[in-house]
C-alpha positions as CSV (number, residue, x, y, z in Angstrom):
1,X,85.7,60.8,-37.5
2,X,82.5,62.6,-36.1
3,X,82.2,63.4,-32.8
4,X,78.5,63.1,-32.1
5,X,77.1,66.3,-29.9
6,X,76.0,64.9,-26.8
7,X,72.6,66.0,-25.6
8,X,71.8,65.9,-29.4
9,X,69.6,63.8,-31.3
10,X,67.9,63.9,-34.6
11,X,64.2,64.6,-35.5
12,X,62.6,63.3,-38.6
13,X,61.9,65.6,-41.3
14,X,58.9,67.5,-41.3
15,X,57.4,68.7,-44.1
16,X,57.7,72.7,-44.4
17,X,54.6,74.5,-42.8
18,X,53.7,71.7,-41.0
19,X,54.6,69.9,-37.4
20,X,54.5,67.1,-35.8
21,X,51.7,67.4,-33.6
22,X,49.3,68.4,-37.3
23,X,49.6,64.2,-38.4
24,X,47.9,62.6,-35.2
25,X,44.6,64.8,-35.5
26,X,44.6,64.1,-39.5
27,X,45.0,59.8,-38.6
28,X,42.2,60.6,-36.0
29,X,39.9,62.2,-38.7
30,X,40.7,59.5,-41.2
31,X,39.8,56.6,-38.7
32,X,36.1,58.5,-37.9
33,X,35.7,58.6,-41.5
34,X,35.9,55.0,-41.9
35,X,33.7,54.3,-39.1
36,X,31.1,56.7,-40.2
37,X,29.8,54.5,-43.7
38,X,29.4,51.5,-41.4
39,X,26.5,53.0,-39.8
40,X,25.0,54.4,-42.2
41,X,24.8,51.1,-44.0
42,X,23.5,49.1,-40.9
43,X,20.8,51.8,-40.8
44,X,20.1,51.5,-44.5
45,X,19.6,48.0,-44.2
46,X,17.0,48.6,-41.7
47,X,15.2,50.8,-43.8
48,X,15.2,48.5,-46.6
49,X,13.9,45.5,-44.2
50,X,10.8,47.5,-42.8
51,X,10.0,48.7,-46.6
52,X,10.5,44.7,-47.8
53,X,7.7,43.5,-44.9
54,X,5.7,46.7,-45.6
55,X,5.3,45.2,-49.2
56,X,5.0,42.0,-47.9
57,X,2.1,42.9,-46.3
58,X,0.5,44.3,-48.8
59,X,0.7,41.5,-51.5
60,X,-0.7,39.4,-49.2
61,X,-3.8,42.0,-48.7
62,X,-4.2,41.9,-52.3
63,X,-3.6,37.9,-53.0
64,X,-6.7,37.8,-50.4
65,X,-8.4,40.4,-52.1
66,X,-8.0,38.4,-55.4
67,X,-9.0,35.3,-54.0
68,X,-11.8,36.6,-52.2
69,X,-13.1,38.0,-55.8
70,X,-12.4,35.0,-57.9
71,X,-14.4,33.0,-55.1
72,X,-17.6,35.1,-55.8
73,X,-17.0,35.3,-59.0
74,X,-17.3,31.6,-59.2
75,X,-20.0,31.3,-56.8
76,X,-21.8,34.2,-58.9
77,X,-21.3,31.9,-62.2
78,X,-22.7,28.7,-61.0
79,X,-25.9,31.0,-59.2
80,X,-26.1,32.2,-62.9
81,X,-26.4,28.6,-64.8
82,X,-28.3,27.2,-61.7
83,X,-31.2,30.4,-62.3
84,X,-30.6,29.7,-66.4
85,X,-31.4,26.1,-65.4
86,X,-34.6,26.6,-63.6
87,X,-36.1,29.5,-65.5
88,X,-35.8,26.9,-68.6
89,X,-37.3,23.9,-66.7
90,X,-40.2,26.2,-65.8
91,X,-40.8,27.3,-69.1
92,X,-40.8,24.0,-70.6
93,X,-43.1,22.8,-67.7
94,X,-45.5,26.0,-68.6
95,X,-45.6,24.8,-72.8
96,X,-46.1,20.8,-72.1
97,X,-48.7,21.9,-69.4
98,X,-50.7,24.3,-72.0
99,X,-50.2,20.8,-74.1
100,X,-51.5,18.2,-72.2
101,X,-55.4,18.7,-73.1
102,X,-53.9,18.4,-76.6
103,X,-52.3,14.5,-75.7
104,X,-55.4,13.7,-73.5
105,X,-57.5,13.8,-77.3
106,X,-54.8,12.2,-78.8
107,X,-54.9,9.8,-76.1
108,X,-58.9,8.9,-76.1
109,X,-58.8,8.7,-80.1
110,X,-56.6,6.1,-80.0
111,X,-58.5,4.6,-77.6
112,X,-61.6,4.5,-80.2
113,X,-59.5,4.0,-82.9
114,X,-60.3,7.7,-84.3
115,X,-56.2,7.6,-84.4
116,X,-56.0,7.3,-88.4
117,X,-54.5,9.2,-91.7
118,X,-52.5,13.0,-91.4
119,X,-54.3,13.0,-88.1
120,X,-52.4,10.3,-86.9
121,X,-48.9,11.4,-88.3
122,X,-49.5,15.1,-86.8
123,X,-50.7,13.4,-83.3
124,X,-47.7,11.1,-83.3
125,X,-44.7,13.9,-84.1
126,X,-46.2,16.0,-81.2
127,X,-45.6,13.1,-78.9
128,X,-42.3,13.0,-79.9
129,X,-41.5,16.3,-79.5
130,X,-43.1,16.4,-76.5
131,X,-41.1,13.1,-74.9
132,X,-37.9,14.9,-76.3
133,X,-38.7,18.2,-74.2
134,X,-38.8,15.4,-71.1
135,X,-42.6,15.0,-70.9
136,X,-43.0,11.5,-69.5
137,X,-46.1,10.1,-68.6
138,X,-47.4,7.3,-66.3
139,X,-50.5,5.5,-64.1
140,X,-51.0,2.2,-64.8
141,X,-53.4,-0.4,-63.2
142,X,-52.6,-2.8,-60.8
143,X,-49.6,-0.3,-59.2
144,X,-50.4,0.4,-55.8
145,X,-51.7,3.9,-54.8
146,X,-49.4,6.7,-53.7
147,X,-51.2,9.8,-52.9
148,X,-47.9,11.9,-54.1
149,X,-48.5,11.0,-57.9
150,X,-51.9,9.5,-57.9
151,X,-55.4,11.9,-57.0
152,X,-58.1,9.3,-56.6
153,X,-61.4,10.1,-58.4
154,X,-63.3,7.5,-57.6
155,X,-63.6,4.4,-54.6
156,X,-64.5,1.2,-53.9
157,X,-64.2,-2.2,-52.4
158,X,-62.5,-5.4,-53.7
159,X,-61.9,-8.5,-52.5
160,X,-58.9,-9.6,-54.8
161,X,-56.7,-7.3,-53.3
162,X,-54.3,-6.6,-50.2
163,X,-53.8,-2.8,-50.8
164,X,-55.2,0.4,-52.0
165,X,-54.7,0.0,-55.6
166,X,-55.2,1.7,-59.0
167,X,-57.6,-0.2,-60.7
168,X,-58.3,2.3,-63.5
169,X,-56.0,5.2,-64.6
170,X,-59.3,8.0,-65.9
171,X,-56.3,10.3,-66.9
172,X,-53.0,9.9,-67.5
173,X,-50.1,11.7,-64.9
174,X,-46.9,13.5,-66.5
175,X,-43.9,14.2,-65.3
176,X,-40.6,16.1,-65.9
177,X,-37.7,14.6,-64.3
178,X,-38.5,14.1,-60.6
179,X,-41.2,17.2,-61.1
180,X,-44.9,16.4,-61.2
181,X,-46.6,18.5,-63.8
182,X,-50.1,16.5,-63.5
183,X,-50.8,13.8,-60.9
184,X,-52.5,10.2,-62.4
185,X,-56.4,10.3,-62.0
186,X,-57.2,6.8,-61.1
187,X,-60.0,5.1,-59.2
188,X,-58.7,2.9,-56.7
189,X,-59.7,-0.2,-54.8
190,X,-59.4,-1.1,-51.4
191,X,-59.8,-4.6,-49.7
192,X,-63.1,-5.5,-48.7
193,X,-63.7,-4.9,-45.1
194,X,-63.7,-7.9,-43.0
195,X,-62.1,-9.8,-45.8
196,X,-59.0,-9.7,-43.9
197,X,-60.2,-11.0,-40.9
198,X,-62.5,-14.0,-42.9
199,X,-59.3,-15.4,-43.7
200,X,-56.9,-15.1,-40.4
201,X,-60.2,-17.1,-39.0
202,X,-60.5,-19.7,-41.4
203,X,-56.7,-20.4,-41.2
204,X,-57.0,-20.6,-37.2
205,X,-60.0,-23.1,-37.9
206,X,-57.9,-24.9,-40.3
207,X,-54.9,-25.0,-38.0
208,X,-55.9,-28.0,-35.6
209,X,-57.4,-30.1,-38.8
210,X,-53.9,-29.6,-40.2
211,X,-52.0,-30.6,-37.2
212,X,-53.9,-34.0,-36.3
213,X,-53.7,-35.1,-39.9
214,X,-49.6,-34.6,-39.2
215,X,-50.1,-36.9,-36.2
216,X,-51.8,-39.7,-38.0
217,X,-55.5,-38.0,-36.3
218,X,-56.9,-38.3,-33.0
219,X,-55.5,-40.4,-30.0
220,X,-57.6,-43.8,-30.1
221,X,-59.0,-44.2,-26.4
């Protein structure tokens, strides 16, 4: 049986060229090496948060950019067609207006019935030509007068009528569209002066007649 030496006890083994006291500083330099990549990765993520707004920020700037450039792109297009537009309207006003001197003789030989033969086939396809380019022409009498289409050429007094009125188109107006190339020459009537107020008095006159043959006449005294 062993005696155990009192005031003895055992220590665990200890690898040669080392000590006890070497271990703790190694588990202390293990534990800040594992604490050390945690940081770095919070920090990382930081960095990769400011660079993910940064470009952010800049698509935005550019989707502006892009939309700001298709805008005036568009608005550039349709300032294009509206110009193409115009600049075609006026040249087809500038041809029909060289032309109409042209339809006013066509115009007066039909009147005398010098409208006849190749003349007549010739006069006939520039009309149409002319009505498919828009040309459209009006004035006729009896409308009432409207100094914005009509340019009165000559004046006078009529009793037959309640208006200034166009009582003989002299030359014909034409139009394209809602644009006036050449206003209607007309002579124009207006009523006769006092007409107006012949009639208001013969109606008052008139009145009283009217009234006591409603009442069966005069009160018999």
């Amino acid at each position: 049986m062993t005696e155990e030496t009192p005031g003895f006890e055992e220590k665990p083994d200890v690898p040669s060229g080392a000590t006890p006291d070497d271990a703790e500083p190694k588990a202390a330099s293990s534990s800040e090496e594992g604490a050390a990549p945690a940081g770095d990765a919070s920090t990382e993520n930081a960095g990769l948060v400011a660079q993910l707004d940064q470009v952010r920020t800049a698509l935005g700037e550019r989707t502006a950019d892009l939309q700001r450039l298709q805008a005036e792109y568009q608005n550039y297009r349709r300032r294009v067609e509206r110009d193409r537009i115009t600049v075609k309207e006026i040249a087809i006003a500038n041809l029909l207006t060289e032309l109409l001197p042209v339809l006013d003789d066509i115009g007066r030989a039909r009147e005398h019935g010098e409208l006849v033969g190749g003349f007549k086939s010739v006069a006939e396809s520039l009309e149409t030509v002319a009505a498919k380019m828009g040309l459209q022409q009006f004035g006729k009498e009896g409308e009432p007068f409207d100094p914005t289409i009509h340019e009165a050429l000559m004046h006078s007094y009529a009793p037959d009528v309640t208006e200034t009125t166009c009582v003989a188109i002299l030359q014909p107006g034409y139009r394209i569209g809602e644009r006036t190339i050449r206003p209607a020459r007309v002579a124009v009537a207006e009523p006769q002066p006092g007409a107006q107020g012949t009639k208001a008095e013969g109606a008052e006159e008139n009145t009283p007649a009217a009234d006591d043959k409603e009442s069966g006449g005069p009160d018999e005294g």
